[in-house]
Each structure stands twice: as C-alpha cells, then as structure tokens.
N, C-alpha and C positions, 0 to 999 in steps of 0.2 A: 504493500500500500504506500502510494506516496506523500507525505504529509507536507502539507506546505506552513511555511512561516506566516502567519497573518501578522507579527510585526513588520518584519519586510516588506508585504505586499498589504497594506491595510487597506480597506475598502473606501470607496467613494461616498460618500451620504449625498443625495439631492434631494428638495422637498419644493414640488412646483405645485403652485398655487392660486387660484383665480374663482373668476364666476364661471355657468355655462355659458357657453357660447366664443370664449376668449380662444381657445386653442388647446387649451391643457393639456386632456388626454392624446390631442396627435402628436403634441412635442415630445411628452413622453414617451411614444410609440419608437418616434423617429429617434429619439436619444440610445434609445436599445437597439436600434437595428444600427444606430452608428456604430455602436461599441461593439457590438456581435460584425461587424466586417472586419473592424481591427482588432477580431480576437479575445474579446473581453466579455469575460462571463460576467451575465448583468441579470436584475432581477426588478420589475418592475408590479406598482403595487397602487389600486387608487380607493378614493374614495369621494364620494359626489353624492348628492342629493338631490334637488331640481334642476338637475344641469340643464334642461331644455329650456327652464324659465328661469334663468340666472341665479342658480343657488349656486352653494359652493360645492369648487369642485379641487380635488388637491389629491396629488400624485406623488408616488415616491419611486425614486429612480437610485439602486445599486450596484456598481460596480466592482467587481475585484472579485480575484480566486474564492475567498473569504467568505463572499453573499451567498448567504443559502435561503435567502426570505425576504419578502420585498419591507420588513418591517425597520422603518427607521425609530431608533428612541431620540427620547428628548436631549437634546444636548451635544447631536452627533453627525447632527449634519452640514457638510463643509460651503455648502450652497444654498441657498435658499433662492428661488425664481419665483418676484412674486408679480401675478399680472394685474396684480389693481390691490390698494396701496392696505383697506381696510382686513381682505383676505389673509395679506402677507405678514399685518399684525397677528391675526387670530393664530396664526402657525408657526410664528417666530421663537419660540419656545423649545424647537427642532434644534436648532441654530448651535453649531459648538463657538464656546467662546474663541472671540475674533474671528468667527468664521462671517464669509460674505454674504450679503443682499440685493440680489441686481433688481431693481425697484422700477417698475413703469407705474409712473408718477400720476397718470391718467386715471379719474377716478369713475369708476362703471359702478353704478347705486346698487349696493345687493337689495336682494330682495323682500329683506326687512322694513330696511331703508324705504324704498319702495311705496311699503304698503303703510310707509308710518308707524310701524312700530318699535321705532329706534329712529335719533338723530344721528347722522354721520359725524364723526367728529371732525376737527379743523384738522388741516395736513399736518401742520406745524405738533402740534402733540403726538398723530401719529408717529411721523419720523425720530423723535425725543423718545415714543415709548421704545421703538425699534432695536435707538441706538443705546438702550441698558443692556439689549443683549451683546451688540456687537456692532463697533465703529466702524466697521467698513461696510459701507452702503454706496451702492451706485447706482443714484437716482438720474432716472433720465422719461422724457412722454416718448415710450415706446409707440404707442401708438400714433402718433405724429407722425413720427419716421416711418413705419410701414405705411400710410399714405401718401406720404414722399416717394415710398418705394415704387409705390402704383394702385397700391391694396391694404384697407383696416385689417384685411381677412388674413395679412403676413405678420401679425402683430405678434404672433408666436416664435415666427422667424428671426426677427428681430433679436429676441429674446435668447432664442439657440447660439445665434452669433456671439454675444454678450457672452455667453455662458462657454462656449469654446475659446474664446479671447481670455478669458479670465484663468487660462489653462490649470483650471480646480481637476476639469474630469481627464482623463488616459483617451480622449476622442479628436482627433487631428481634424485640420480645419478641413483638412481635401475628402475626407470620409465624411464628416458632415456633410458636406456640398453633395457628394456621390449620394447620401440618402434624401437628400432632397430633388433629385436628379434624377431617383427612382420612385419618387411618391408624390410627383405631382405631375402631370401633363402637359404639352404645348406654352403654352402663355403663361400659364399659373406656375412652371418651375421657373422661365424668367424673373418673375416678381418675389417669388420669395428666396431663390436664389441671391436676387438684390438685397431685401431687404435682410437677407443673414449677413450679408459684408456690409451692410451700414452698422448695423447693433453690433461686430463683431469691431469696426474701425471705432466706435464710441467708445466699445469697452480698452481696448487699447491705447486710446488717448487718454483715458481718466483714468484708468486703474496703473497705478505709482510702483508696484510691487511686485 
C-alpha cells in the first residue's frame, strides 16, 4: 500500500459562494475538471437551497492526494470565492487564518432581503466583519467586468481567473482556459474565455504576495 504524506502534499480548501443564478455550481464543476486534467484528485461538495429563486447556494471544492470528502471544516479553507458580498459573510467562518477572499463587491439582494425580512447591511460593516477573519480580501465589481467582457452570464469567469491568479489552487492558467474551451460553445467560450483573463489580470495587479 502506498501511503502518502498529507504534510507534504496538504490539500487545497475552496468555499465558493453566492445566490442562484450567479454561476456557482458551474465554477465549481469547471474547477474539478480543471484539476482532474492536470492530474489532481479533487473532490467536490454543495449545498443550495432556492437556487432557482436566488437562495443560497455554496460549494466546496478539494484538492490534493489527501481529499477523501468534499467536506471543508471551519477554519481550513485557503480560498474563499465569494459572488455577492452578504453570502460571502454568512460562510466566512470557512476561512483559515490569513487565508484569502476574492470578493465581487456587487450586491445581488438575497432573498430575504427581498421579501423584507431582513435589512441588508451597509458594505462598509460587511467588509470590517470579513476582515476579523482574514486581511487579505480582494475586493473588486466582478460583475462589471464580465459585462465588459460581453456577458453578466461570465460573472463566474471572472471569478475562476481571480482564483487561478491568486495561485492558492495546483490548477494552471492554460488548463483552466482548456476547461473552459470545452464547456462552453461558439461565442459563449469567446466571452468567458475573456472574461477569465480580465479577473485573472485584476487578480494579478492587486494581489502583492
């Protein structure tokens, strides 16, 4: 039997995050078939509620020899992706100390909010509660920029970029492109093709480390 060091080789933590209809569940689709090209046994895990009518929806994505279970604990994961800002509070708790938050600053009203049963709070306290877990936050309106790109519908994209730029996960930039190359067709991998090299050149001008 060959036993592998999980010191050596420790696993990846992701915890991607948002309402339905953001992207979630395809990013983390695509994240797993990135890392299963380049070899990397990965294990992927969600959980959603009215995803159709904008509930939350939050996915977990693991990486490394090590992952036997898509279950991330509190405090252990190295990434947090969050696609709308109140989301990314509720599940910041994930978060290992100093670990990052690539943050689309664009707020999508869950569906509380919504119906009136809760006030959203101001960003400003958001981003203060965020940063007790962990100073490194990379705030930026993802969604701006995928309609830059061509398309709101790449707002996921975006997001993937950021998240390969920040090289937390063992997934190359040219295997991310190759899985979005094979999961989108005609015009639609043009644009979010795009839009992963814009989030991907953001993350790389603002992230210092």
């Amino acid at each position: 039997m060959i036993r592998i060091d999980c010191n050596a080789a420790p696993t990846v933590n992701m915890v991607l995050t948002g309402v339905g209809g953001q992207g979630v569940l395809t990013l983390a689709d695509m994240m797993a078939r990135a890392a299963m090209f380049d070899g990397h046994n990965v294990r992927v895990g969600e959980i959603h509620g009215m995803a159709q009518r904008g509930g939350h929806v939050t996915c977990t994505v693991r990486i490394g020899p090590c992952a036997t279970g898509p279950i991330v604990d509190p405090g252990t994961a190295q990434l947090i992706l969050g696609f709308e800002p109140i989301e990314t509070l509720r599940e910041i708790q994930f978060v290992v100390p100093e670990g990052l938050v690539i943050l689309n600053s664009h707020i999508q009203m869950p569906v509380a909010v919504s119906m009136g049963q809760i006030d959203y709070p101001k960003h400003e306290l958001v981003l203060a509660l965020i940063r007790k877990f962990t100073s490194k936050v990379l705030e930026f309106d993802a969604l701006d920029v995928a309609k830059t790109a061509g398309g709101a519908g790449s707002l996921n994209m975006v997001l993937f970029g950021a998240a390969i730029a920040s090289e937390i996960t063992p997934i190359s930039r040219s295997t991310a492109l190759r899985s979005i190359h094979e999961s989108f067709p005609g015009k639609f991998e043009e644009v979010n093709a795009r839009a992963f090299t814009i989030g991907y050149s953001i993350a790389k001008d603002k992230l210092s480390y």
